[in-house]
C-alpha positions in Angstrom: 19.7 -22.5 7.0 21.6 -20.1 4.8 20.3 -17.9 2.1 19.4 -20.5 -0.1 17.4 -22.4 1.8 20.1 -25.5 2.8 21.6 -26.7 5.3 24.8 -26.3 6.3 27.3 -28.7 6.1 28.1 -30.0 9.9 23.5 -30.4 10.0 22.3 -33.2 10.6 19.0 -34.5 10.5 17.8 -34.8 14.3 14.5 -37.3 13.2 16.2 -40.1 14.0 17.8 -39.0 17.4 14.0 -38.4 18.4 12.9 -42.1 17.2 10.2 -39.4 15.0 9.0 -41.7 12.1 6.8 -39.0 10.5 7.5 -35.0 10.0 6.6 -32.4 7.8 8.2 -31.9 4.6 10.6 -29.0 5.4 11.5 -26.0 2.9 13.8 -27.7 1.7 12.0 -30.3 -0.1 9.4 -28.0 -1.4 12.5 -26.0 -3.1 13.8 -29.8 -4.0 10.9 -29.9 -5.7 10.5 -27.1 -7.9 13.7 -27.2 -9.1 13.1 -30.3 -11.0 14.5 -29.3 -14.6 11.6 -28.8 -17.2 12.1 -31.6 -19.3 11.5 -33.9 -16.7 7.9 -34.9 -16.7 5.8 -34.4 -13.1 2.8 -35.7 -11.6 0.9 -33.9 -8.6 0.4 -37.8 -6.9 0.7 -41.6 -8.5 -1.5 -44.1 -6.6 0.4 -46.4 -3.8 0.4 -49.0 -6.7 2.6 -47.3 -8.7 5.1 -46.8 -6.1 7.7 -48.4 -8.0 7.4 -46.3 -10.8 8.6 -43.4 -8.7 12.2 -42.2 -8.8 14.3 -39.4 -7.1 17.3 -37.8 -8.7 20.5 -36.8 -7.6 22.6 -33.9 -9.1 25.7 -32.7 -7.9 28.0 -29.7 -9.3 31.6 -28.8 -8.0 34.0 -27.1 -10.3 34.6 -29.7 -13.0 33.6 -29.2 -16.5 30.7 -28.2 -18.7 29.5 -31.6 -19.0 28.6 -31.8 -15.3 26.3 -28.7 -15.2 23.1 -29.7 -13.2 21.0 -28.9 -16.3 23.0 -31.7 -18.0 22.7 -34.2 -15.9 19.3 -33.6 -15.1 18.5 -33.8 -19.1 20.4 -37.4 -19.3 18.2 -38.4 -16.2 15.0 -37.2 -17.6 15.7 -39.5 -20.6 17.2 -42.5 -18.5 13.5 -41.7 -16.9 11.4 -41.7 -19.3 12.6 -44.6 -21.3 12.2 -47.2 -18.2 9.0 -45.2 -17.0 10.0 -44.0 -14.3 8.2 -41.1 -12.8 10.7 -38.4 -11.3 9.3 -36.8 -7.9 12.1 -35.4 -5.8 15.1 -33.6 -6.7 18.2 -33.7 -4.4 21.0 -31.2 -5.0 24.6 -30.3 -4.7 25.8 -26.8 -6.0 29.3 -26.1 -5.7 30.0 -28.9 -3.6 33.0 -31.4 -3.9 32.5 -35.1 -3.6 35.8 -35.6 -1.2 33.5 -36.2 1.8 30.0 -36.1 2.8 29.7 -33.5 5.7 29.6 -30.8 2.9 27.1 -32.0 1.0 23.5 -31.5 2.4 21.8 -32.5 -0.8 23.0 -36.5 -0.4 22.8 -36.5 3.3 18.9 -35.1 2.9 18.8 -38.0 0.5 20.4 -40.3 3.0 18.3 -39.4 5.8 15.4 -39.6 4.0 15.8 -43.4 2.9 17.0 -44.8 6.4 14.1 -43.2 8.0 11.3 -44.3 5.5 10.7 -40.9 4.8 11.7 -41.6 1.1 8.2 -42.0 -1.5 10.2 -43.4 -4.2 12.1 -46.8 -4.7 14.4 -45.4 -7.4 17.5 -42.9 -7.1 19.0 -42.0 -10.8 22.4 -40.2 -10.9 24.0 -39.0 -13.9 27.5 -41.4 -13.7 29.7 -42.6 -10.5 31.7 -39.5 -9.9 28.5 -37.7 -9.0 27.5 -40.1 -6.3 31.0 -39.1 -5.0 35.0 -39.0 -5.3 35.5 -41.0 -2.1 39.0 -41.1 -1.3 37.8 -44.3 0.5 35.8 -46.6 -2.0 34.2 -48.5 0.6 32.7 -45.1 1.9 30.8 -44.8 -1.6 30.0 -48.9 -1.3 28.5 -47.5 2.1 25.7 -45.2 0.8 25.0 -47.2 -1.7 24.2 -50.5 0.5 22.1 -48.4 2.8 19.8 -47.2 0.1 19.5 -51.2 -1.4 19.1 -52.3 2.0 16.2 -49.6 2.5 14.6 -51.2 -0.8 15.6 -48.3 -3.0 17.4 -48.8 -6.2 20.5 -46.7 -7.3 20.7 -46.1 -11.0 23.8 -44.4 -13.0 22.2 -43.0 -16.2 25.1 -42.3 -17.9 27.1 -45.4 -17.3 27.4 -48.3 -19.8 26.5 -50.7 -17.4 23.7 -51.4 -15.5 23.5 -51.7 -11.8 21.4 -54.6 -11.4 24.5 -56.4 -8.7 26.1 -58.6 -11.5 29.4 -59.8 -11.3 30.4 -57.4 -14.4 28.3 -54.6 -13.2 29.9 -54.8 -9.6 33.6 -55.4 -10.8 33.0 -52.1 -13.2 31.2 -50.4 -10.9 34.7 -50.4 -8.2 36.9 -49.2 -11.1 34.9 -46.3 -11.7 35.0 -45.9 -7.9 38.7 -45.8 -8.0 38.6 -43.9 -11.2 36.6 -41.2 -9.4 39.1 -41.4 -6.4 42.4 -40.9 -8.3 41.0 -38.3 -10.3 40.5 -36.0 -7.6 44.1 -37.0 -6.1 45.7 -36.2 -9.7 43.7 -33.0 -9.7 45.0 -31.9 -6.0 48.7 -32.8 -7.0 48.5 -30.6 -10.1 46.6 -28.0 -7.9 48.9 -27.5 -5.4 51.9 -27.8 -7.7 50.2 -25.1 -10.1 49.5 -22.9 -6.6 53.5 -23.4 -5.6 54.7 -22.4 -9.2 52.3 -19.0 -8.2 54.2 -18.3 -5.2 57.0 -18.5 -6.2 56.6 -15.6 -8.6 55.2 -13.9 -5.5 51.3 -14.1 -5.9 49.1 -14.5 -2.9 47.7 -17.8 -2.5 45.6 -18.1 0.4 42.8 -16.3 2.4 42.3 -13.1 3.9 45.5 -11.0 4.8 46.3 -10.1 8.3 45.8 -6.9 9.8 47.5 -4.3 7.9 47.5 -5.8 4.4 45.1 -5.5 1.9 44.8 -8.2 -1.9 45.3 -5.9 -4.9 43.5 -7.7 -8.0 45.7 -8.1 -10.9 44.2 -9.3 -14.7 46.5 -12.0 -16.7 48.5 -9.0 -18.3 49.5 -7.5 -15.0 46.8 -4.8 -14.6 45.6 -4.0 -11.7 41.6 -4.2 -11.2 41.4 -2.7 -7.6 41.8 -3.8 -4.4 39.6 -6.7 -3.0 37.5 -6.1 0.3 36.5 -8.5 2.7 34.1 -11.2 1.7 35.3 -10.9 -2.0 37.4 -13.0 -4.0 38.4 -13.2 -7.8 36.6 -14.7 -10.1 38.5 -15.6 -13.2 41.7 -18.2 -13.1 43.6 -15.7 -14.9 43.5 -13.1 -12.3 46.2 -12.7 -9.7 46.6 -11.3 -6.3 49.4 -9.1 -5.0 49.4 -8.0 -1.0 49.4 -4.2 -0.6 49.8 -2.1 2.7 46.8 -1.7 4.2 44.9 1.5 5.4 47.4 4.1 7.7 46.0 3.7 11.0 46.5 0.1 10.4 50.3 0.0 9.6 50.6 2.5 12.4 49.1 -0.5 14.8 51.1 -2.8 13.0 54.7 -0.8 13.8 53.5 -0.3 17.1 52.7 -3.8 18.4 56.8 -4.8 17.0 57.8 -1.9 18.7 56.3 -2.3 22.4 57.1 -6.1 21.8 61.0 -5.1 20.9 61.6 -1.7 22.6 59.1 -1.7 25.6 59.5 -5.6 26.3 55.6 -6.4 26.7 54.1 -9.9 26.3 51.6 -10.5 23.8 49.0 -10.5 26.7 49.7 -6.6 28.0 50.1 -5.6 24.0 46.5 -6.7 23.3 45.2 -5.5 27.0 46.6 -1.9 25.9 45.5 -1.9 22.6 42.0 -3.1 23.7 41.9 -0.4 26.9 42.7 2.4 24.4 40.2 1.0 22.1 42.0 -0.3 18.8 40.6 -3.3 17.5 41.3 -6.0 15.1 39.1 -4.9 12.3 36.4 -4.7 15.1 37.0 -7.4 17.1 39.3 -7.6 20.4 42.9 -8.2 20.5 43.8 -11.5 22.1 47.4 -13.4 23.2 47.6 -15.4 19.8 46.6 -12.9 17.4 49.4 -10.4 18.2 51.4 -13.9 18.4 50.3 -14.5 14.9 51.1 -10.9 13.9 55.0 -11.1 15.0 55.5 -13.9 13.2 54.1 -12.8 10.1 57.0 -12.2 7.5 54.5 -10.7 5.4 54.9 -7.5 6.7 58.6 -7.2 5.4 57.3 -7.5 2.0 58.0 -11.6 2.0 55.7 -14.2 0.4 55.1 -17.8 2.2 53.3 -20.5 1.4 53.4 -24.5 2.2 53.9 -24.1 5.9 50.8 -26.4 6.1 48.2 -28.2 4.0 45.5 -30.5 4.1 45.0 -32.0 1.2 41.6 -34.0 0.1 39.7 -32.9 3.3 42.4 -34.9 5.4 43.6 -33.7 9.0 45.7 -30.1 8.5 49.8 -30.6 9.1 52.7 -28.4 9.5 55.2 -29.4 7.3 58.9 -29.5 7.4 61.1 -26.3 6.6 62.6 -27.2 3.7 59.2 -27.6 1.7 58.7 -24.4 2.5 57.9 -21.7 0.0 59.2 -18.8 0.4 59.9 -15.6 -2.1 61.3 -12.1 -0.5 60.8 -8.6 -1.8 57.9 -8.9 -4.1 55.7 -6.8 -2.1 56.1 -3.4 -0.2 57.3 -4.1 3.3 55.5 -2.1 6.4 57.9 -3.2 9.3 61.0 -2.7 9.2 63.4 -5.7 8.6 65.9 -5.3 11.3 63.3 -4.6 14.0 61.2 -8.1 12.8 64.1 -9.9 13.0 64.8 -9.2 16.5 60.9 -9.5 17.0 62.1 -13.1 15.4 65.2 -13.8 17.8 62.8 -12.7 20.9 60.5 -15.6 20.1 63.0 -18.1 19.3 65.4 -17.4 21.9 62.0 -17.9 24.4 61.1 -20.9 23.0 64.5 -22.4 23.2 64.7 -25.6 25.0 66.5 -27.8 22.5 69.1 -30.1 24.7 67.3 -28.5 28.2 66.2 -31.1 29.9 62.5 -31.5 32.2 64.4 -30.9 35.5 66.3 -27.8 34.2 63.2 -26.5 33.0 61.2 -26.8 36.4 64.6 -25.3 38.3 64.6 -22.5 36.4 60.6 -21.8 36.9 61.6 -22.4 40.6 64.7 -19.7 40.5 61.5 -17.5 38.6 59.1 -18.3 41.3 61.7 -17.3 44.4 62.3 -14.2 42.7 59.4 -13.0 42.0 57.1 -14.5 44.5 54.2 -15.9 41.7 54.4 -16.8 38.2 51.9 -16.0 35.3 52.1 -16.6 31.5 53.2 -12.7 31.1 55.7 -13.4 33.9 57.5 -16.1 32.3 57.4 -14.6 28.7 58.5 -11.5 30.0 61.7 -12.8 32.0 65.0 -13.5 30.0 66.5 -16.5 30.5 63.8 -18.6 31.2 61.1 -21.0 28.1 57.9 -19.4 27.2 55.0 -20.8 28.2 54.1 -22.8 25.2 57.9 -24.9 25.7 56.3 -25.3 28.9 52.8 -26.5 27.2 54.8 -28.6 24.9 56.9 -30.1 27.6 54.4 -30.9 30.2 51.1 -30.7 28.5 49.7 -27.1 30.7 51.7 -24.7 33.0 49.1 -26.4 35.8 50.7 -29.4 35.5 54.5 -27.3 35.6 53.3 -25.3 38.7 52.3 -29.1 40.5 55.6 -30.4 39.8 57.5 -27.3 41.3 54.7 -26.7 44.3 53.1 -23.6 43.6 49.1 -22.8 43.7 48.5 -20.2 42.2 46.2 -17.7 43.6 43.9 -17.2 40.7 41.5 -20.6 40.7 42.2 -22.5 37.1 39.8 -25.1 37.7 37.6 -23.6 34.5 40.2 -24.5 32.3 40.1 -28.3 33.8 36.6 -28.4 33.7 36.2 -27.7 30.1 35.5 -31.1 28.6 32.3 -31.5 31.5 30.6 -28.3 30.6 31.1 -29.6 26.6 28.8 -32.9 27.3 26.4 -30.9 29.7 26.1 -28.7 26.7 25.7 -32.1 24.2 23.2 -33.6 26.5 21.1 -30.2 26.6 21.2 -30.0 22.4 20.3 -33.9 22.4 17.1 -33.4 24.6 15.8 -29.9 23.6 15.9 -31.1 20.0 14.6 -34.2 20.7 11.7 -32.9 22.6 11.1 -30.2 19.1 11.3 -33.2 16.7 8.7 -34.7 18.9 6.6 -32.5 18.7 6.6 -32.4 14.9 9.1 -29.8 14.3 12.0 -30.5 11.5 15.4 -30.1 13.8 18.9 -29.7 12.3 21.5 -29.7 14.6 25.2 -28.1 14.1 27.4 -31.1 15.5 30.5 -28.7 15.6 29.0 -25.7 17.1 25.7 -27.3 18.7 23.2 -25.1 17.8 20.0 -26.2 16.9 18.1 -24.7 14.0 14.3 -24.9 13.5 12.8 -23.4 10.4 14.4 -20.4 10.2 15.8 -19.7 14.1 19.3 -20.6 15.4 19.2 -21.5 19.1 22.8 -21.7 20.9 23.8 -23.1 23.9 26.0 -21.6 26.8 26.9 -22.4 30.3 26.7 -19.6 32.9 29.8 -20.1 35.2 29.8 -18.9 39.2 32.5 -16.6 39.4 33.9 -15.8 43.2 35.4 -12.3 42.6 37.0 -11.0 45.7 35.6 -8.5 48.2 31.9 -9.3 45.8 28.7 -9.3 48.3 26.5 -11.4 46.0 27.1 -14.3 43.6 27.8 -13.8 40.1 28.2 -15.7 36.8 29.7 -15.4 33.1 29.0 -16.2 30.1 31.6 -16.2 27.2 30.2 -15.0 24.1 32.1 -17.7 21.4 33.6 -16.3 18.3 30.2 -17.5 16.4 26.8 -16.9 17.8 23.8 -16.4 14.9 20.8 -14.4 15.6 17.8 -16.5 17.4 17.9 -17.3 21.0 20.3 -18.8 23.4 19.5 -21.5 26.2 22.1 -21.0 29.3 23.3 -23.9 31.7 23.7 -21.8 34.6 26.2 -23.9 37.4 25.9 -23.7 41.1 28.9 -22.8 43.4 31.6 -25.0 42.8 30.7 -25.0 39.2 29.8 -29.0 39.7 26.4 -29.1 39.4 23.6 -27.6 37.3 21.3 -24.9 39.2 19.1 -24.0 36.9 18.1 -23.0 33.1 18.1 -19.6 31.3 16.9 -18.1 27.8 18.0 -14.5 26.4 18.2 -13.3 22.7 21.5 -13.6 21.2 21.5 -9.8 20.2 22.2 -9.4 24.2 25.6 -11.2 24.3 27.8 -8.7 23.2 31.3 -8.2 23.8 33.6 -11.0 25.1 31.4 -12.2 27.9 28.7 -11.3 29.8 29.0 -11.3 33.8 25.8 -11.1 35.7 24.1 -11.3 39.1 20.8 -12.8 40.4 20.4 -8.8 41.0 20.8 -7.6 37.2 19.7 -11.0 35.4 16.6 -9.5 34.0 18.2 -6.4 32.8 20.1 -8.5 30.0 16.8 -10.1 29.1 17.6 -13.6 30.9 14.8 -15.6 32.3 14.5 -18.2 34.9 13.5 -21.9 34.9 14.2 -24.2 37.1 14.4 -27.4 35.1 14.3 -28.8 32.1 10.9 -29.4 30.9 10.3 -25.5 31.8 13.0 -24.6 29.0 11.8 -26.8 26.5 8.0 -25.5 26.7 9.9 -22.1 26.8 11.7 -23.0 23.8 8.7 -24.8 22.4 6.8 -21.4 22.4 9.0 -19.0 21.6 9.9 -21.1 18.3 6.3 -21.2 17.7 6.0 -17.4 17.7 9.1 -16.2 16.1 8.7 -18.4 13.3 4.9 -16.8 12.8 6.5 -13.4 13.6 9.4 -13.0 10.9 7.6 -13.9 8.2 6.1 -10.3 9.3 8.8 -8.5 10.6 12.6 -10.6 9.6 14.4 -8.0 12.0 12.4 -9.1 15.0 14.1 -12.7 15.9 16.8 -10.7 18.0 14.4 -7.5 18.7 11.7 -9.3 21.0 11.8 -9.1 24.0 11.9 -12.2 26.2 8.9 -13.3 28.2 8.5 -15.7 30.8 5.4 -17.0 29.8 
């Protein structure tokens, strides 16, 4: 849940994954609820006879115009409502949200969930016109939604529309040119978007997110004022404003010049730049230095004062793309520069000149990684980027889909055991199958369960619980068995359930719970001797974690309503 009390946009209702046919209404209904606009008339209860006098409304918001402002809609509704008797009793919402796809908007897929699982105590759904129901770039998708509600028994009504939905031959013909009304609207929109954020860039304004590392946005009004410079987390707020990048803080830029310079002038790989950087305790605005962000940082031409944009896009919520050089954007000199342009350009002609294997074929790749391997006696990624002459590892990604796959080809194990990397995609569905029965055991059990598809976490009430898999790590000359757990770049407060593997990393040994606030850093390695000490306790199968879980939801729900700091300041107990 977020601050206002909805759910976010990969959540999905985990009722009917559990078969549940009846739960309590969550907190977000009662908010539904009370933000039904004033003039809409509200009974406490009707009698079951009068079911069919009972509607819900829908009300959705992006970015349009005036006319679509919630309290507009929800007035046309009201008197859509009142003149066929119709008793408004839920209200389902949509701030902010565009009607591209569904996955962002938690308002309609409450509203969806709520009708397929019988959960819905009305038989009408009023909406101010089509576009609200949704700008489906796909018509049928809209068709979709609209057909589950019917075949559910529930009625969907367009208040504003000058035709009635009452499946007519007229009504249903109109209905599918408003669909495709709705549809090229939004493409019209994004083609005069992106043509209006091109004509920007060219002049040299910022379009685009947060800067790297180094720059900072400088605010500029519609007469060319400037209006300070933008932190992180804030963004302008008026379409007249512009933004300008600006060098960033010293000890930044100073980073910044020395990354290109140990890069250029010391020849290190991206991997030894971020292991020095992170050894002497410089971080990327407090997180660690990886391989692909000092990547990222080389190839940056905004740090010789040059403006890019149209590399890629993704357009109406389709799949991102790169696109092709000469579409490009690209506008020098319009901002200070904080590299210097000779040393970026040889930064440039290192990374191209490692990459190179245009006309090279598949055999003359492997020989030369073969020459490599005789010379040096082992190969690495920092090993092959560091040595003249020979592809970077990503041609060699490219090429033949891993360097594991290049190192078979040419016969050479490497010492250091990959098989992690390999086993990826089998620690993913242990980690699905985990999320599926833990939340269907809590929606059982009469809890209301959301479930993050993308990140699978499970959220109940107001607690996040992650999942993570503990991996059995043979470190050389070690006495006792250990495991690690990697962190993840996003982990929210609550609890986190751990998959802990047996040797071999095949099978599943057991099950362990710890509070997210004890996962710090990158990852955390532990032995059966120090488990306790980082708050991790033991069960054995999988019914033990769930009652675990069960409990420990029942308590921290009770508790921060008391205390909101305590969901990641309780200790764990192995009750």
């Amino acid at each position: 849940m977020d601050g206002r009390g909805a759910v976010h946009l990969e959540d999905v209702s985990f009722a009917a994954l559990a078969g549940c046919r009846k739960l309590p209404k969550t907190r977000d209904a009662f908010e539904a609820d009370s933000m039904v606009n004033a003039l809409v008339p509200h009974k406490i209860s009707l009698p079951k006879a009068q079911r069919t006098l009972r509607a819900a409304q829908y009300v959705r918001m992006s970015t349009d115009h005036q006319q679509y402002s919630i309290e507009n809609q929800a007035a046309v509704i009201a008197a859509y409502a009142q003149a066929r008797g119709l008793e408004i009793v839920r209200t389902y919402r949509d701030d902010g949200e565009s009607g591209l796809a569904i996955k962002n908007r938690p308002g309609l897929i409450g509203l969806i969930a709520d009708v397929c699982q019988r959960r819905a105590n009305f038989d009408h759904i009023l909406i101010y016109d089509v576009s609200r129901w949704g700008r489906f770039q796909d018509t049928d998708e809209s068709a979709h939604y609209e057909f589950v509600c019917r075949e559910a028994g529930v009625t969907v009504s367009y208040c504003a529309e000058q035709f009635e939905n009452d499946g007519t031959v007229i009504s249903s013909i109109v209905k599918n040119i408003k669909r495709v009304m709705a549809a090229e609207y939004s493409r019209e929109l994004s083609v005069k978007v992106h043509a209006g954020a091109c004509h920007l860039s060219r002049l040299g304004f910022r379009q685009g997110g947060h800067p790297c590392f180094g720059l900072r946005r400088e605010l500029f009004d519609g007469s060319g004022r400037s209006k300070g410079v933008l932190e992180a987390g804030q963004w302008k707020s008026l379409q007249t404003d512009r933004i300008i990048l600006r060098p960033g803080p010293q000890h930044e830029i100073e980073t910044v010049r020395l990354i290109f310079d140990r890069f250029v002038n010391g020849h290190r790989t991206e991997t030894k730049i971020a292991r020095e950087l992170n050894l002497c305790g410089v971080f990327n605005r407090g997180r660690p230095w990886t391989c692909g962000k000092i990547h990222y940082l080389l190839q940056n031409d905004n740090y010789i004062g040059t403006n890019r944009y149209n590399r890629h896009s993704a357009k109406l919520r389709t799949a991102r793309k790169e696109n092709a050089p000469a579409d490009w954007i690209k506008k020098e000199g319009v901002f200070e520069p904080i590299v210097d342009k000779e040393i970026f350009a040889k930064a440039q002609q290192m990374l191209m000149d490692r990459q190179h294997t245009r006309g090279v074929s598949d055999e003359e790749m492997l020989k030369r990684l073969r020459v490599l391997l005789h010379r040096r006696g082992r190969l690495s990624r920092d090993v092959i980027n560091e040595t003249e002459g020979i592809p970077g590892t990503t041609a060699y990604l490219a090429r033949f889909g891993s360097l594991s796959n290049a190192y078979r080809l040419i016969g050479y194990t490497p010492k250091r055991n990959y098989e992690h990397i390999k086993s990826r995609p089998v620690r993913c569905d242990m980690i699905k199958t985990t999320v599926l029965k833990v939340g269907s055991a809590l929606a059982e059990s009469g809890r209301d369960v959301r479930v993050d598809q993308v990140r699978q976490i499970l959220r109940v009430h107001v607690i996040a619980i992650s999942f993570r898999v503990a991996r059995s790590r043979n470190a050389r000359g070690a006495t006792h068995p250990s495991w690690v757990i990697v962190r993840g770049r996003h982990l929210p407060s609550g609890l986190v359930a751990v998959i802990r593997l047996s040797d071999g990393n095949r099978e599943i040994m057991d099950y362990l719970i710890m509070p997210a606030s004890r996962l710090v850093g990158r990852d955390l390695r532990f032995s059966e001797r120090n488990r306790e000490s980082f708050g991790l306790q033991r069960y054995g199968t999988m019914a033990g974690l769930i009652e675990t879980i069960k409990r420990r939801v029942s308590n921290l729900a009770y508790l921060t309503k008391r205390i909101p700091s305590v969901l990641d300041e309780r200790p764990a107990s192995n009750g």
